[in-house]
Backbone as CSV, one residue per row, in Angstrom:
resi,resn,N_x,N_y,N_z,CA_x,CA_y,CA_z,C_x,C_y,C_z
1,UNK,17.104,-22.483,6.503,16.054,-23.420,6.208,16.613,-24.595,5.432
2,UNK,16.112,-25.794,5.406,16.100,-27.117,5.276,15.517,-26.515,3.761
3,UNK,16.651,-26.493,2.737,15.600,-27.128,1.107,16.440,-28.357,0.447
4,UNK,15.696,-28.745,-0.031,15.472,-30.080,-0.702,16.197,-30.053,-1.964
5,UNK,17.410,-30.995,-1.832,18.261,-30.494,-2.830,17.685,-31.294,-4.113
6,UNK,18.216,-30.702,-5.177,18.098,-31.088,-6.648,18.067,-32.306,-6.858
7,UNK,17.153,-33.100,-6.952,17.314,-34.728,-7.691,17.951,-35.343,-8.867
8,UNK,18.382,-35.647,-9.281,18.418,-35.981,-11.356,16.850,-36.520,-11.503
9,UNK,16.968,-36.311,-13.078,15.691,-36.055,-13.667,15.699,-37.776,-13.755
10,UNK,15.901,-38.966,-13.240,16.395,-40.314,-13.270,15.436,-40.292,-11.988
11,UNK,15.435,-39.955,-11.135,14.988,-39.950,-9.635,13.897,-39.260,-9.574
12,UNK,13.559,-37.895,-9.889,12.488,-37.349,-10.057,11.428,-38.220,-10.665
13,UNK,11.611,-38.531,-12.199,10.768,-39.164,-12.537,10.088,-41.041,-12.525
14,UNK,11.053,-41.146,-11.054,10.754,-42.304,-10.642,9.735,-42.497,-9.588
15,UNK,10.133,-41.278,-8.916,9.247,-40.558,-7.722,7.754,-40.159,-8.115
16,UNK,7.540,-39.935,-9.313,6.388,-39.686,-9.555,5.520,-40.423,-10.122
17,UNK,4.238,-40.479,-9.795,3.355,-41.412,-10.290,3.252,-41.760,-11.127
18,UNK,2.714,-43.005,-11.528,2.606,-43.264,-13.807,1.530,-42.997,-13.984
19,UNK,1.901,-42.289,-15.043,-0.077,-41.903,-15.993,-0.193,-43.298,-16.433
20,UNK,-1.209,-44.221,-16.019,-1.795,-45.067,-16.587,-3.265,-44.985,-16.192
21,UNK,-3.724,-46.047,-17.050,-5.038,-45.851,-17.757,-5.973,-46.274,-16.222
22,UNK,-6.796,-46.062,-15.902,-7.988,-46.229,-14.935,-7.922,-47.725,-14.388
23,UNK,-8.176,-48.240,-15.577,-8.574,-50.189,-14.867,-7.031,-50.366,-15.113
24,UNK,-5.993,-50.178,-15.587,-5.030,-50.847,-14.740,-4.138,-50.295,-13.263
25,UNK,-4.375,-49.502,-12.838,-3.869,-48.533,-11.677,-4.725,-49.901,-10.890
26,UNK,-5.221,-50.334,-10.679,-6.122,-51.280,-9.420,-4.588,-52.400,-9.516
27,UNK,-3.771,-52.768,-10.384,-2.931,-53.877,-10.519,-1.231,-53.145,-10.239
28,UNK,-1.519,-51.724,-10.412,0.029,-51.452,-10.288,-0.072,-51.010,-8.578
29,UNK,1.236,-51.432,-7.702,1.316,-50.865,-6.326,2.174,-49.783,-6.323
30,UNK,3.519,-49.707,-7.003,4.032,-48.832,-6.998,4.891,-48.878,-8.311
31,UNK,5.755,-48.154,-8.812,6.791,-48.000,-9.225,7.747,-48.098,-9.228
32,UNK,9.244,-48.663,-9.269,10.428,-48.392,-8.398,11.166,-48.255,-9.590
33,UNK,12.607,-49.124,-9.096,13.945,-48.654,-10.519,13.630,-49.483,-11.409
34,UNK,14.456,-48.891,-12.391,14.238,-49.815,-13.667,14.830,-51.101,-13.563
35,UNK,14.585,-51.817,-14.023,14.910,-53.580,-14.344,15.793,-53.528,-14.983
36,UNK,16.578,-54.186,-14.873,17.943,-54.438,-15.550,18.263,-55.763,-16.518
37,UNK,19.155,-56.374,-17.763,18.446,-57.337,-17.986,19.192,-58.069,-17.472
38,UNK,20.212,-58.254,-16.844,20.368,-59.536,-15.418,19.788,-59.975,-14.799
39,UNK,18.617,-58.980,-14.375,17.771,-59.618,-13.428,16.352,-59.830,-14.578
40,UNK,16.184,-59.271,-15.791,15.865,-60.488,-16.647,15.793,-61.986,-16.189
41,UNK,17.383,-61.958,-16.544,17.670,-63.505,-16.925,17.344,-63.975,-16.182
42,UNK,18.302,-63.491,-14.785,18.433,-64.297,-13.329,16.435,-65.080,-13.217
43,UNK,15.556,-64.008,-13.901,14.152,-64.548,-13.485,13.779,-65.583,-14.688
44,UNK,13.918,-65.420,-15.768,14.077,-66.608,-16.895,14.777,-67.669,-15.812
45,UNK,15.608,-68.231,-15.502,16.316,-68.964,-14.749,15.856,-69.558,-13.985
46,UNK,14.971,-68.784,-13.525,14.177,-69.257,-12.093,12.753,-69.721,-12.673
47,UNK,12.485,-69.293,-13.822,11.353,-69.705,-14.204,11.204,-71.079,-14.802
48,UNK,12.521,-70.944,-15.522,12.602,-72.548,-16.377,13.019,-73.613,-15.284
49,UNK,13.503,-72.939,-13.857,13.920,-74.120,-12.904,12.266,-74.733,-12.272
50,UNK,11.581,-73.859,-12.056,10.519,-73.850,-11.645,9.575,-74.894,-12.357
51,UNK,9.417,-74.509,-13.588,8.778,-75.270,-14.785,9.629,-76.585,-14.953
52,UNK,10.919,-76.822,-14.655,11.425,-78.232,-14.715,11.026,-79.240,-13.332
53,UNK,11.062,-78.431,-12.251,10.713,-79.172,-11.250,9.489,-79.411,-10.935
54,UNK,8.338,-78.506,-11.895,7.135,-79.354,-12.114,6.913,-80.123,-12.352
55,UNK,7.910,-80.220,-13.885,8.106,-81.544,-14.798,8.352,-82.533,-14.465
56,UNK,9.296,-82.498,-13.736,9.862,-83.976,-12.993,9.203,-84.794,-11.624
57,UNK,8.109,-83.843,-11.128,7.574,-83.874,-9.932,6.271,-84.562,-10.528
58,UNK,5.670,-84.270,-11.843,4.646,-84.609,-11.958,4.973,-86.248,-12.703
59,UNK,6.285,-86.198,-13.303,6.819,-87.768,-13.618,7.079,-88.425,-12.605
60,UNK,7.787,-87.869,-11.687,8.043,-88.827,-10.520,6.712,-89.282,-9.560
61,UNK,5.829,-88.923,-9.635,4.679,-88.855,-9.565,3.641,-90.214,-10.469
62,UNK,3.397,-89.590,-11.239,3.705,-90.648,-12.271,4.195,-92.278,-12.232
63,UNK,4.956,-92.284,-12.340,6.134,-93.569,-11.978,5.537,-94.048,-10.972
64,UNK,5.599,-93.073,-9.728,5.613,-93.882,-8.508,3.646,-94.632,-8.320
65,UNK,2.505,-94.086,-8.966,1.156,-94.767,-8.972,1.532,-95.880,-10.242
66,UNK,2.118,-95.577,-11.210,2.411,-96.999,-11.790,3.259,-98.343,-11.479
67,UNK,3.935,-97.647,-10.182,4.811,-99.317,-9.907,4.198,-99.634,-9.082
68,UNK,3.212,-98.366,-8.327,2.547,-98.831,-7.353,1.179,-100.046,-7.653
69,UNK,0.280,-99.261,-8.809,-0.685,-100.189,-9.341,0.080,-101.538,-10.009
70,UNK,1.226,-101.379,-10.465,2.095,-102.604,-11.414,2.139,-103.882,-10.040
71,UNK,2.408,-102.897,-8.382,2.952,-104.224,-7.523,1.472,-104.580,-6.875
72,UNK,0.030,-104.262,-7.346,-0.772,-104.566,-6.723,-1.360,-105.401,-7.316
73,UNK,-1.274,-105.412,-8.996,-1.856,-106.358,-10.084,-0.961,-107.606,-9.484
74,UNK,0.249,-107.443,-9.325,1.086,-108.518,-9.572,0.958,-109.307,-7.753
75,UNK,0.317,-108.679,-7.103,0.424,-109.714,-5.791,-1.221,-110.084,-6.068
76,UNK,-2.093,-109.677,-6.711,-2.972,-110.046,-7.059,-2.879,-111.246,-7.798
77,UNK,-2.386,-111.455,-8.939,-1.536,-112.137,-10.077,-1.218,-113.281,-8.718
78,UNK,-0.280,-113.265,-7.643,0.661,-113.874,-6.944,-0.877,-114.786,-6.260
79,UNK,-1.617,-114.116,-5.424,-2.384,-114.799,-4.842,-3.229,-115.840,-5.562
80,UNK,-3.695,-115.410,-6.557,-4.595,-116.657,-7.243,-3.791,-117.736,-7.909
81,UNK,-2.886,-117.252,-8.301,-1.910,-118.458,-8.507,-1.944,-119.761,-6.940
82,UNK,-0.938,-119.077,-6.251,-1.430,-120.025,-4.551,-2.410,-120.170,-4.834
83,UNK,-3.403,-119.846,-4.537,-4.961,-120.426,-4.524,-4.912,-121.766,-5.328
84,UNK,-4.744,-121.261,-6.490,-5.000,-121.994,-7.670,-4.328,-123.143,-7.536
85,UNK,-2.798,-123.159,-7.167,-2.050,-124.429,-6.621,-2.720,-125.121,-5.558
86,UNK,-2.799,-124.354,-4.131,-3.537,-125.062,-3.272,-4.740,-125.824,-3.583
87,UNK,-5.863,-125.441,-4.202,-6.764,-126.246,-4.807,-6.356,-127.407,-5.993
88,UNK,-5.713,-126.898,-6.420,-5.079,-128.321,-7.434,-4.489,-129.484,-6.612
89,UNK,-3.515,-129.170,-6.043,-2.860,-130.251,-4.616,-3.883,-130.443,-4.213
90,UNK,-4.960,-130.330,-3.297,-5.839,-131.061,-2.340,-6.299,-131.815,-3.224
């Protein structure tokens, strides 16, 4: 017969379900290995890249409706001037 050899107690108790509390079991899917803190970091890393390229996305952003409104005042600015010449000359 096929038996099921001995696990370490590392594996066993990974395999088995977590006693947790009622309302949070709806948020956990499973269990797996433990986290390591490399992959810590590696996710710090990814988080602060994440959070910078917000940063810069929401400046570049930024920038770009202010040169945009800056070049609409200023051909605004541009036209009444002409105007303003043309009516002076005639």
């Amino acid at each position: 017969m096929d038996e099921t050899p001995n696990l370490p107690a590392k594996t066993q108790q990974a395999e088995e379900k977590p006693q947790l509390p009622d309302n949070l079991r709806q948020f956990v899917e499973q269990v797996g290995k433990p986290v390591t803190n490399r992959q810590i970091d590696n996710y710090a890393k990814l988080q602060e890249l994440e959070d910078r390229r917000k940063f810069l996305t929401t400046v570049i952003e930024a920038w770009e409706k202010q040169q945009t409104q800056d070049r609409d005042l200023r051909k605004k600015y541009a036209d009444w001037l002409m105007y303003g010449w043309a009516c002076r000359s005639s």
